[in-house]
TIKEDO-671087 format. One record per residue (C-alpha): residue in one letter; x, y, z. Coordinates in Angstrom, 1 decimal. Layout:
! residues N
<rec aa="A" px="X" py="Y" pz="Z"/>
...
//
This chain:
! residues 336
<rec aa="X" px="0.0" py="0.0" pz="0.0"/>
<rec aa="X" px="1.5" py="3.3" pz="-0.8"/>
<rec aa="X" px="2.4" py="5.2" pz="2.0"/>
<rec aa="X" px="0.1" py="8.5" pz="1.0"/>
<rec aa="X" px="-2.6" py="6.5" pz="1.5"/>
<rec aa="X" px="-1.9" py="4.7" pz="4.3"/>
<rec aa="X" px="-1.4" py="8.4" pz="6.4"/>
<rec aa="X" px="-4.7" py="9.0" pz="5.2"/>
<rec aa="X" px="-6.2" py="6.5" pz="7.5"/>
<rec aa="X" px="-4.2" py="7.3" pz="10.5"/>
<rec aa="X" px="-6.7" py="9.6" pz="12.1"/>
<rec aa="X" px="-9.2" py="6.8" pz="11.8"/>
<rec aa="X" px="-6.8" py="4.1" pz="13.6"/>
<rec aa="X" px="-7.0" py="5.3" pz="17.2"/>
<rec aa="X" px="-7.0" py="2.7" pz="19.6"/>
<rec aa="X" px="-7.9" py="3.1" pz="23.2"/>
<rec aa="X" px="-5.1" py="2.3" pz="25.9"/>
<rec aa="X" px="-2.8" py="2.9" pz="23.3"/>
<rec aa="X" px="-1.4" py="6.3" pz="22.6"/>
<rec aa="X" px="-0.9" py="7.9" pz="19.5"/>
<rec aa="X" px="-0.4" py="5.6" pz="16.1"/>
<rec aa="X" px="1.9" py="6.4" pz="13.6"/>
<rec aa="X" px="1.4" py="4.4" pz="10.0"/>
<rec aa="X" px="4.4" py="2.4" pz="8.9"/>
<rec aa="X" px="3.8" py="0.7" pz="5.9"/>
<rec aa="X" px="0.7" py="-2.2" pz="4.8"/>
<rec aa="X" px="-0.3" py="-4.5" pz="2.8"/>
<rec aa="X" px="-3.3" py="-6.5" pz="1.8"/>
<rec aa="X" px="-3.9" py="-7.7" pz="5.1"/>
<rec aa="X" px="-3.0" py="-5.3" pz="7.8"/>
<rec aa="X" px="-1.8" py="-1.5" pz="8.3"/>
<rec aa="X" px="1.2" py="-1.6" pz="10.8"/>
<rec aa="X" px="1.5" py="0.7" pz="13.3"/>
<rec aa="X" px="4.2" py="2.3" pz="15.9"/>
<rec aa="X" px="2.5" py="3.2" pz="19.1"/>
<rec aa="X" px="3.0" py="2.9" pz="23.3"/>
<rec aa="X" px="0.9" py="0.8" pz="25.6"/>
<rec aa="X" px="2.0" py="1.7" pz="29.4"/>
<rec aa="X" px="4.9" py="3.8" pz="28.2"/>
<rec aa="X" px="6.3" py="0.9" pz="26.4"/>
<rec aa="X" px="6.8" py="0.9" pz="22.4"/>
<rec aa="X" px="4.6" py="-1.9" pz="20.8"/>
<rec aa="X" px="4.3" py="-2.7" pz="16.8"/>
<rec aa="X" px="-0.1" py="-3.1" pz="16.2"/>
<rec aa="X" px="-1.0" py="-5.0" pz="13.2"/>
<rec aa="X" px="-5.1" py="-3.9" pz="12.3"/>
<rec aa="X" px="-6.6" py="-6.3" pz="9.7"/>
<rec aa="X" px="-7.9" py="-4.5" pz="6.7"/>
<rec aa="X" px="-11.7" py="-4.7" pz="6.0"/>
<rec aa="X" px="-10.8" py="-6.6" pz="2.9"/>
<rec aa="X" px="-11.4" py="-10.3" pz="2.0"/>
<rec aa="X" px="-7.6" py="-10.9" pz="2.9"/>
<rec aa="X" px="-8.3" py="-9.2" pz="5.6"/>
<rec aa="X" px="-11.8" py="-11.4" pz="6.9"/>
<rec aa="X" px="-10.2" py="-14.4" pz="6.1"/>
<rec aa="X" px="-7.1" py="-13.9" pz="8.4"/>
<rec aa="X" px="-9.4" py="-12.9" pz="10.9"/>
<rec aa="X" px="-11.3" py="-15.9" pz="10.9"/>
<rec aa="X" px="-8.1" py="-17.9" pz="11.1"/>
<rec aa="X" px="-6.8" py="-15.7" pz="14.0"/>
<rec aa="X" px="-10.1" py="-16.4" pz="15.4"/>
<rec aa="X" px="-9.5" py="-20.6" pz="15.4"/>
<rec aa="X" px="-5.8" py="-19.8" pz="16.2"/>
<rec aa="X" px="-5.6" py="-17.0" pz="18.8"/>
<rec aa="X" px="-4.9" py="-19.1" pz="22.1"/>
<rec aa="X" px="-1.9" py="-21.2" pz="20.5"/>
<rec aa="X" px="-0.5" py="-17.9" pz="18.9"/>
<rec aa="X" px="-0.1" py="-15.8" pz="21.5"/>
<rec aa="X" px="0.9" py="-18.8" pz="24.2"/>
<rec aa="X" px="3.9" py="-19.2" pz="21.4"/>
<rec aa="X" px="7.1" py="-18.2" pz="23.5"/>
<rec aa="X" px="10.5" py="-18.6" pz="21.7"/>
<rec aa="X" px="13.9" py="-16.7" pz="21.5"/>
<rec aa="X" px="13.6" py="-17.0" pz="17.8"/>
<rec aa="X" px="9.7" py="-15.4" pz="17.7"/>
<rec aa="X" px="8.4" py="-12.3" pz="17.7"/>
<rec aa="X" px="5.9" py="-13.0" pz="20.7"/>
<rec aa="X" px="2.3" py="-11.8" pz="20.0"/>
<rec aa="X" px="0.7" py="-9.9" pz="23.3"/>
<rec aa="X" px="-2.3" py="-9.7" pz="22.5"/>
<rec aa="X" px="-5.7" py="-10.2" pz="19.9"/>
<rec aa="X" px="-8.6" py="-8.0" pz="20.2"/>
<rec aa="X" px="-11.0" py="-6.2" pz="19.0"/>
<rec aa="X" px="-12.0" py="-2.7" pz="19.0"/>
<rec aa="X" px="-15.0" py="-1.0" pz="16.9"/>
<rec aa="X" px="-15.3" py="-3.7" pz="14.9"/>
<rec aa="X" px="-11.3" py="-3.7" pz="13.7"/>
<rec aa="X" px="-9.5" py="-6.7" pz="15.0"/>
<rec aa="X" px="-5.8" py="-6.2" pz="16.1"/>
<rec aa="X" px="-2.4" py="-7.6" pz="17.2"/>
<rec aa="X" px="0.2" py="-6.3" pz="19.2"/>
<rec aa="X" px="3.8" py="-7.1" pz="19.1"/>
<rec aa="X" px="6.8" py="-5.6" pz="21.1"/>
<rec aa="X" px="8.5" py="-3.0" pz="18.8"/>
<rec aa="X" px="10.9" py="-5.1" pz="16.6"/>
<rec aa="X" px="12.9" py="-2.1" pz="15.8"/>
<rec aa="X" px="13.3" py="-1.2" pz="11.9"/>
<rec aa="X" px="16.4" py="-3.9" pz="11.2"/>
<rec aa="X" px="15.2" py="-6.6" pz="8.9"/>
<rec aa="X" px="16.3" py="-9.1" pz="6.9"/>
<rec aa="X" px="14.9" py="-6.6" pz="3.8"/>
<rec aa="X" px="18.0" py="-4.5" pz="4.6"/>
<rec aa="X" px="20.1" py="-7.8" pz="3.4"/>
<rec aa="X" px="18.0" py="-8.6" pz="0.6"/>
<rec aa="X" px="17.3" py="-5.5" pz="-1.0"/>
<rec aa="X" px="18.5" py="-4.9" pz="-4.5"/>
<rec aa="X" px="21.4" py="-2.8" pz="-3.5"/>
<rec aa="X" px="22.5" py="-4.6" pz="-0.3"/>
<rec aa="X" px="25.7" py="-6.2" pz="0.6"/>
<rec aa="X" px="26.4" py="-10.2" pz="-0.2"/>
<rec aa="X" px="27.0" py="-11.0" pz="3.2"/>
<rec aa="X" px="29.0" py="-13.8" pz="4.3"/>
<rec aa="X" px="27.6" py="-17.6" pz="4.0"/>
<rec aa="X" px="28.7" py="-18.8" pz="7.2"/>
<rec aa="X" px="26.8" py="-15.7" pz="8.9"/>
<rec aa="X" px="23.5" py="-16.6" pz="5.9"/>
<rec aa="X" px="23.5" py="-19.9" pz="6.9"/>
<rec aa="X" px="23.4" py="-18.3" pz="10.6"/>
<rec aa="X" px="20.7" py="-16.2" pz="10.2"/>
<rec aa="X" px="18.7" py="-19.4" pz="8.3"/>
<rec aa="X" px="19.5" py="-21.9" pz="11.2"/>
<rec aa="X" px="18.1" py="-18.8" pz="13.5"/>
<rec aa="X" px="15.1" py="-18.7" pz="11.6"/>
<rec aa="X" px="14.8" py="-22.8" pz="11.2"/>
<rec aa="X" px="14.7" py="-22.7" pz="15.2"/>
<rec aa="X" px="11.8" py="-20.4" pz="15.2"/>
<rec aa="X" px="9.7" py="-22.4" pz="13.3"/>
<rec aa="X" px="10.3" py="-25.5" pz="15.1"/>
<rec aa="X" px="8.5" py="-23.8" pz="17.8"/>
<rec aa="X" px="5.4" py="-22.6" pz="15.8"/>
<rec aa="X" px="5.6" py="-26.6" pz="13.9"/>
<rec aa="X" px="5.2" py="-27.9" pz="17.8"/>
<rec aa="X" px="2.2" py="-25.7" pz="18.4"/>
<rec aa="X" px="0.8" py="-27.3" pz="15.7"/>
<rec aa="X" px="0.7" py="-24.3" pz="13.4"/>
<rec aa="X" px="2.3" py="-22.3" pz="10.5"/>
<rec aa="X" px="3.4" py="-19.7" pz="9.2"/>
<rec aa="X" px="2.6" py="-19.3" pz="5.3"/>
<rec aa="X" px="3.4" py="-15.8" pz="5.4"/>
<rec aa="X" px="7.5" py="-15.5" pz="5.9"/>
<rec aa="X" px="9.4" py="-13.0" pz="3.9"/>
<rec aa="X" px="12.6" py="-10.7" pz="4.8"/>
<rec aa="X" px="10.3" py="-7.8" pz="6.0"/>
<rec aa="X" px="9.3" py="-10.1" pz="8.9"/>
<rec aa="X" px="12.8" py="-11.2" pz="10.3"/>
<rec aa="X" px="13.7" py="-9.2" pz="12.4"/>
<rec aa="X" px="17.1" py="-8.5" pz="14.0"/>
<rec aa="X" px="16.6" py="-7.6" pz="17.8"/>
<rec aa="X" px="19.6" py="-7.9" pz="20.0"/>
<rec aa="X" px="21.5" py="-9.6" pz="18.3"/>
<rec aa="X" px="19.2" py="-12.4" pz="17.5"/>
<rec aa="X" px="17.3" py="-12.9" pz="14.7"/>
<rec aa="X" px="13.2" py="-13.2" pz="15.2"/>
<rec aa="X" px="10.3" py="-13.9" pz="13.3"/>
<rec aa="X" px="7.5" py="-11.8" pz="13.4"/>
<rec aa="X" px="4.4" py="-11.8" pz="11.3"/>
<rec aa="X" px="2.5" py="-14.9" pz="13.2"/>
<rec aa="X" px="-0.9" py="-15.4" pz="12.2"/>
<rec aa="X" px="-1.2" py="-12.3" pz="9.1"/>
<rec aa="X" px="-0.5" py="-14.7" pz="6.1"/>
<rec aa="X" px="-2.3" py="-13.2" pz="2.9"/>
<rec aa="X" px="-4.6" py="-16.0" pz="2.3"/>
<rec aa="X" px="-4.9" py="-13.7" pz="-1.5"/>
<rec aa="X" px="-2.1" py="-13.8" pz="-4.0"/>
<rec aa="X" px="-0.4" py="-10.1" pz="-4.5"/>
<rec aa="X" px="-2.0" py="-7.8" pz="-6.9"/>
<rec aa="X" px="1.5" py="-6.2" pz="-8.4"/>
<rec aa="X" px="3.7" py="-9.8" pz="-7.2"/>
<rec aa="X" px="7.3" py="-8.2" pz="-6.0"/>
<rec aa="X" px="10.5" py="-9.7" pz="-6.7"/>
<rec aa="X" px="10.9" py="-11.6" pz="-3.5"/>
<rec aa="X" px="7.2" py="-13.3" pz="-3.8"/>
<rec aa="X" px="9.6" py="-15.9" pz="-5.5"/>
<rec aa="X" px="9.4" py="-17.2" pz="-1.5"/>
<rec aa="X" px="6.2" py="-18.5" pz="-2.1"/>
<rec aa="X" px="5.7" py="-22.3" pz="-2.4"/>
<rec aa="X" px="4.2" py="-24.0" pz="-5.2"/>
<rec aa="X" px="0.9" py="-25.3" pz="-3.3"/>
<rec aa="X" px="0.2" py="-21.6" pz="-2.7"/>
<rec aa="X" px="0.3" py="-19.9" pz="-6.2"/>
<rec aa="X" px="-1.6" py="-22.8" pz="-7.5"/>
<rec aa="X" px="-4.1" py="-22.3" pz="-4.3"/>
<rec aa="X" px="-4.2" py="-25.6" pz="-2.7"/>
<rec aa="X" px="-3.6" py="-26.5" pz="0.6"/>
<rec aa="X" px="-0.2" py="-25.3" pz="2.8"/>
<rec aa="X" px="1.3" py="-26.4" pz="5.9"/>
<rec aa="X" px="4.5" py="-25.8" pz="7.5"/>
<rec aa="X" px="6.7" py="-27.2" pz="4.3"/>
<rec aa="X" px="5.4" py="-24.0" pz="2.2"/>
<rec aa="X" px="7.9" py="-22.2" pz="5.6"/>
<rec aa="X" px="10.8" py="-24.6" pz="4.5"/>
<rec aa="X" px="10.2" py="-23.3" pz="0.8"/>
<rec aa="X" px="10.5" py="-19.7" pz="1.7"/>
<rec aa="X" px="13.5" py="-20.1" pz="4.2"/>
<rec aa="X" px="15.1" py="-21.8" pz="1.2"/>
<rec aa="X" px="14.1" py="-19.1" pz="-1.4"/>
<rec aa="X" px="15.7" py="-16.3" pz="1.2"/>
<rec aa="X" px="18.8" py="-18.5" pz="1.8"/>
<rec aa="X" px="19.0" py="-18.5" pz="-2.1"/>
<rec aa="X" px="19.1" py="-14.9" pz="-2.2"/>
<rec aa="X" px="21.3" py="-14.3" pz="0.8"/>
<rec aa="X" px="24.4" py="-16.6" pz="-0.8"/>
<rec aa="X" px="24.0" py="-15.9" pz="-4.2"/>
<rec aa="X" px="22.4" py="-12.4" pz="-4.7"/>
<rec aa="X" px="19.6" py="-13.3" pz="-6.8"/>
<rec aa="X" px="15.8" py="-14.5" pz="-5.8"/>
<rec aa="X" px="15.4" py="-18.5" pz="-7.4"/>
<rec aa="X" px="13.6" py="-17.1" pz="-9.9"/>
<rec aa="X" px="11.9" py="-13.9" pz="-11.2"/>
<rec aa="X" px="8.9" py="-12.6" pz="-10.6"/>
<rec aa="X" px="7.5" py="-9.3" pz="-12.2"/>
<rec aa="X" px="4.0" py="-10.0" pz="-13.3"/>
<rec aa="X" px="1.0" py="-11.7" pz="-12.1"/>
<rec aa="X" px="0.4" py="-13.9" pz="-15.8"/>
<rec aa="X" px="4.1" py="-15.5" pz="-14.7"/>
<rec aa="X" px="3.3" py="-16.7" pz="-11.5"/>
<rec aa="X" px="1.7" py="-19.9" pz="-12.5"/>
<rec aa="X" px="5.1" py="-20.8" pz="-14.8"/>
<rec aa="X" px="7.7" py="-20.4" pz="-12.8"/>
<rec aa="X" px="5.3" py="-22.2" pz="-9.6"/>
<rec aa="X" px="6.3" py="-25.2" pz="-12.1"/>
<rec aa="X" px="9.8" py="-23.9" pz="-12.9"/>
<rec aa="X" px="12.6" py="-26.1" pz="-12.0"/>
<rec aa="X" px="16.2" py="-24.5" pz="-10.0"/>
<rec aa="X" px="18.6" py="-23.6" pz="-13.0"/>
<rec aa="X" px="20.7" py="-27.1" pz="-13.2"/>
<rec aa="X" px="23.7" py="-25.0" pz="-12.1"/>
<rec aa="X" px="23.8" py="-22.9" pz="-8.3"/>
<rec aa="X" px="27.6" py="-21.7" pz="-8.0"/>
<rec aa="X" px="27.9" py="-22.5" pz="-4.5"/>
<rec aa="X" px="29.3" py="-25.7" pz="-2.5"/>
<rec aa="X" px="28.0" py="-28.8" pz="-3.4"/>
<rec aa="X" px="26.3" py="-29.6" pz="-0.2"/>
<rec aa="X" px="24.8" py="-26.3" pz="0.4"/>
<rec aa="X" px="23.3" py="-26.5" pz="-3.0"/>
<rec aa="X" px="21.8" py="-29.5" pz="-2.4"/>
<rec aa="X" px="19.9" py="-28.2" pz="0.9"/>
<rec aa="X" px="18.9" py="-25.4" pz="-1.1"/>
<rec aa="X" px="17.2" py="-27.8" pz="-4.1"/>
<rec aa="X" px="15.5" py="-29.9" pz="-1.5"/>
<rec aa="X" px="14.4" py="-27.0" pz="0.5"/>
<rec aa="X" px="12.6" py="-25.8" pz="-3.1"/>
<rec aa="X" px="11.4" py="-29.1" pz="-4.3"/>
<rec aa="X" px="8.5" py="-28.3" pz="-6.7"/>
<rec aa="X" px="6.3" py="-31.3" pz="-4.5"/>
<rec aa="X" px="6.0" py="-30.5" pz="-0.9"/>
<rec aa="X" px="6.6" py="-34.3" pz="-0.1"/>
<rec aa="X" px="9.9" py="-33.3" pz="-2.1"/>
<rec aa="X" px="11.4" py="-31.4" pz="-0.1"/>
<rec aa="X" px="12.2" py="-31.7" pz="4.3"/>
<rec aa="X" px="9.4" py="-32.1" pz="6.0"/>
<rec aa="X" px="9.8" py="-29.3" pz="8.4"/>
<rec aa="X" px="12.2" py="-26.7" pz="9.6"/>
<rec aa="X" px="14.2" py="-29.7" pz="12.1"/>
<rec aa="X" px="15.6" py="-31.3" pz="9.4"/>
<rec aa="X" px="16.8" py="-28.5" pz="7.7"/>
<rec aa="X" px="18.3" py="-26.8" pz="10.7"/>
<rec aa="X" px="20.0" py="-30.7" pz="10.8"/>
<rec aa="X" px="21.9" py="-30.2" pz="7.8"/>
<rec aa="X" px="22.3" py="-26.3" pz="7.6"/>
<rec aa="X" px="24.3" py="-27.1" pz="11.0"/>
<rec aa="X" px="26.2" py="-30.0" pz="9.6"/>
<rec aa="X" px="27.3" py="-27.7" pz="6.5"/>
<rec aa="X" px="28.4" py="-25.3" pz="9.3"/>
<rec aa="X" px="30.9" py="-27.2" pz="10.8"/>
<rec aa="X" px="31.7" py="-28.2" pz="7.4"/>
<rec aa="X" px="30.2" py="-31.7" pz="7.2"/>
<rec aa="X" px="27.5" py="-33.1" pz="4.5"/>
<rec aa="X" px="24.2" py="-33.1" pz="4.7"/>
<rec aa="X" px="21.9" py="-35.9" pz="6.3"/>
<rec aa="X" px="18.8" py="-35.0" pz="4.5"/>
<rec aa="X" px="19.6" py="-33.6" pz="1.5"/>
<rec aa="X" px="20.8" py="-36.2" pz="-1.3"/>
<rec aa="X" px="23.1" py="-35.8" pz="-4.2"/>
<rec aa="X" px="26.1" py="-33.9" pz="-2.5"/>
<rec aa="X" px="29.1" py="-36.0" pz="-0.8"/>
<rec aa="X" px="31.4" py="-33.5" pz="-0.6"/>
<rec aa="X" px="31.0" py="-30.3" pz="1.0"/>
<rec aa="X" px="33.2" py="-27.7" pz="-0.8"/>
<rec aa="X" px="34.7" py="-24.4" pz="0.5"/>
<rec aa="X" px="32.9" py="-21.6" pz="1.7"/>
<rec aa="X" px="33.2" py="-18.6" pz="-0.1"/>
<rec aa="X" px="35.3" py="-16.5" pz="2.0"/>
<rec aa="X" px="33.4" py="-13.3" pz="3.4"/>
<rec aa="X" px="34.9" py="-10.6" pz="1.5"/>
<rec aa="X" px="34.6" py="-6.7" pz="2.2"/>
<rec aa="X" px="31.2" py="-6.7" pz="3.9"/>
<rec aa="X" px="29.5" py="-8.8" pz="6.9"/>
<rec aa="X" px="26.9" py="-8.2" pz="9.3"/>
<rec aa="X" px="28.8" py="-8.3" pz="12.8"/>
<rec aa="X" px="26.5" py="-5.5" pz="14.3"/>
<rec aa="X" px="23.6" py="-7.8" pz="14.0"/>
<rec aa="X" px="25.1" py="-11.2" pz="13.9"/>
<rec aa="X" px="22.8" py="-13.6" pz="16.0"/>
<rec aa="X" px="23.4" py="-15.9" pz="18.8"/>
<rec aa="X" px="22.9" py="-19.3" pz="16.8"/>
<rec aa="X" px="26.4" py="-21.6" pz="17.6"/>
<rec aa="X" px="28.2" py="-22.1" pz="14.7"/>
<rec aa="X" px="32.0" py="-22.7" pz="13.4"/>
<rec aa="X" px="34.0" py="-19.5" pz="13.3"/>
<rec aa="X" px="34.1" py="-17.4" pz="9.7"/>
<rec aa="X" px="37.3" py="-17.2" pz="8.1"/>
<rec aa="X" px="39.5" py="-14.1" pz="8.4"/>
<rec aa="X" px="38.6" py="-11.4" pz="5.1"/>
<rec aa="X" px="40.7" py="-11.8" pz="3.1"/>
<rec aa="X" px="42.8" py="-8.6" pz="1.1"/>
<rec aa="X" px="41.5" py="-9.3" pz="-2.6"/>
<rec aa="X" px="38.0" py="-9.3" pz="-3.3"/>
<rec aa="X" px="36.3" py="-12.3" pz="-4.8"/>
<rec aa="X" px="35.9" py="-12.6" pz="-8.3"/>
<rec aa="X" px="33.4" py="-12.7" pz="-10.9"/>
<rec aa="X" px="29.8" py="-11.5" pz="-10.6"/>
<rec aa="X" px="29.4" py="-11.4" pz="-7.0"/>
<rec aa="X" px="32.9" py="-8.5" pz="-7.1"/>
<rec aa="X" px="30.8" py="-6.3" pz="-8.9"/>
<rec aa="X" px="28.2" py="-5.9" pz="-6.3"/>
<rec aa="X" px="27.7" py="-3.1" pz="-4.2"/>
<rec aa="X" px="28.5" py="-3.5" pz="-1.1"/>
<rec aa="X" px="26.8" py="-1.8" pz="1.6"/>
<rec aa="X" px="27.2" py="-2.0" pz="5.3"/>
<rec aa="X" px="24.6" py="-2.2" pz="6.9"/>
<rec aa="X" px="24.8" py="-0.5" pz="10.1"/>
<rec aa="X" px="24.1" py="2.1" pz="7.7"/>
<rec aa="X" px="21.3" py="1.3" pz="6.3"/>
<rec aa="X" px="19.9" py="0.5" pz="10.5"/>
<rec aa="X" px="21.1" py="3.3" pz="11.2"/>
<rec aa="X" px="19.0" py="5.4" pz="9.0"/>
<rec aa="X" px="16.1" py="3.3" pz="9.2"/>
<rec aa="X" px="16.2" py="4.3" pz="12.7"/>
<rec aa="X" px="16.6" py="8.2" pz="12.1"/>
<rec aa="X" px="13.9" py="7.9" pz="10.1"/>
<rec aa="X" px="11.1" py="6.2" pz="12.3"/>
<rec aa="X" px="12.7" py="8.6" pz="15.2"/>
<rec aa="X" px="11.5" py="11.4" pz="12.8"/>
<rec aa="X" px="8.2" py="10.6" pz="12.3"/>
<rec aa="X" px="7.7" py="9.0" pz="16.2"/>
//
């Protein structure tokens, strides 16, 4: 939703024991919103009267006890669910503006693997805990893992857009199959979309490209080119992670975090067949992501080295991205 309009609603969003709401950004399902509740920042998700928006509601409505029970280093907790004036609402504590869309933006760095596969195995724990619950996601993307002390947390719990996108974006390439095609999703359509981001955080690049609603069906279909410059091993997780057929590819996030940890520590993957032999991680080059680096355990990068790596990934701009936090936080400071 462009922002214009959603400031246009803002006067209409006022929620009481909350104090003043200030827009963020939207989408089909929800406007987000920066408030306080007992002098305490809190991010409130309202659902859009839209028919996104009803049918999230009436999942939230099946849902709500497990979700906000769901406790979880690796989760954005929910506080609460309610309802006011007929708008139904979440409340998070404020994630704070760094994001995994600050790695994965057009223009951002190519971070180290080691620290990629970090953030991944991170993300893998999360969903564990929402897989135990019984539930799913279905809604993960790089806007919605965020980086709060030093940890990496998923936030977005309940709000997945039941609707295919309008205008599809360049990192809807995260959606699984079973979802384009509108049949039924469970927590394997999550393993698909933690291995499209992992696909874009070691190469560069989303899996495939998306730029138009008529192609969404093909490439739904579309096989991984035959070739993914990266060690053997970590290519394989990343096919099996994207298998076309959900029965194709890990069951759930336990066995992927399995092999992401083997690959690590440098060791092959259980899970994944097809790759015997590990290969070399590409050393980290020019840019990594100390500042925000989470608190998974994991084998120690390798020192950067003093020439920069070759071929397409050199010609990338590289961005740090304390930086890019940095402003993001000047900026919501601004308009708080």
């Amino acid at each position: 939703m462009p922002p214009s309009k959603i400031m246009r609603r803002l006067e209409s969003a006022a929620l009481p024991g909350f104090g003043s709401l200030v827009a963020i950004d939207g989408d089909e399902v929800a406007t987000r919103y920066r408030s306080t509740r007992d002098d305490e920042p809190v991010l409130i998700e309202i659902l859009r009267e839209s028919r996104a928006g009803s049918a999230v509601r009436a999942r939230l409505r099946h849902e709500a006890a497990r979700l906000i029970a769901l406790r979880h280093p690796n989760l954005v907790p929910c506080l609460d669910l309610d309802e006011a004036a007929g708008r139904t609402y979440l409340v998070y504590p404020w994630p704070g503006v760094a994001s995994l869309a600050d790695v994965c933006a057009d223009d951002a760095a190519l971070i180290d693997q080691r620290e990629a596969l970090g953030l991944v195995v991170d993300a893998c724990r999360g969903l564990e805990a929402v897989a135990q619950a019984g539930l799913a996601h279905r809604g993960l993307r790089p806007d919605r893992l965020h980086l709060i002390d030093g940890r990496l947390q998923i936030g977005g719990l309940g709000l997945a857009n039941p609707d295919l996108p309008d205008e599809p974006a360049a990192d809807d390439a995260i959606l699984a199959p079973e979802q384009v095609l509108g049949l039924s999703t469970d927590i394997r359509a999550d393993v698909h979309a933690l291995g499209a981001i992992l696909f874009r955080l070691t190469t560069g690049r989303w899996p495939w490209k998306v730029d138009s609603a008529a192609n969404l069906g093909a490439w739904a279909r579309a096989d991984l080119p035959e070739r993914i410059d990266l060690p053997a091993g970590l290519a394989a997780v990343i096919r099996k992670a994207l298998a076309r057929q959900a029965q194709q590819r890990y069951p759930g996030p336990h066995q992927l975090r399995e092999d992401l940890d083997r690959i690590q520590h440098d060791f092959a993957p259980l899970h994944a067949r097809g790759a015997t032999a590990q290969g070399r991680m590409r050393p980290p080059g020019a840019s990594t992501i100390d500042h925000l680096r989470v608190s998974a355990v994991r084998a120690p990068s390798p020192a950067p080295t003093s020439a920069a790596p070759q071929g397409a990934s050199a010609a990338r701009r590289r961005i740090p991205l304390l930086a890019c936090a940095a402003a993001g936080l000047a900026l919501v400071g601004g308009v708080g």
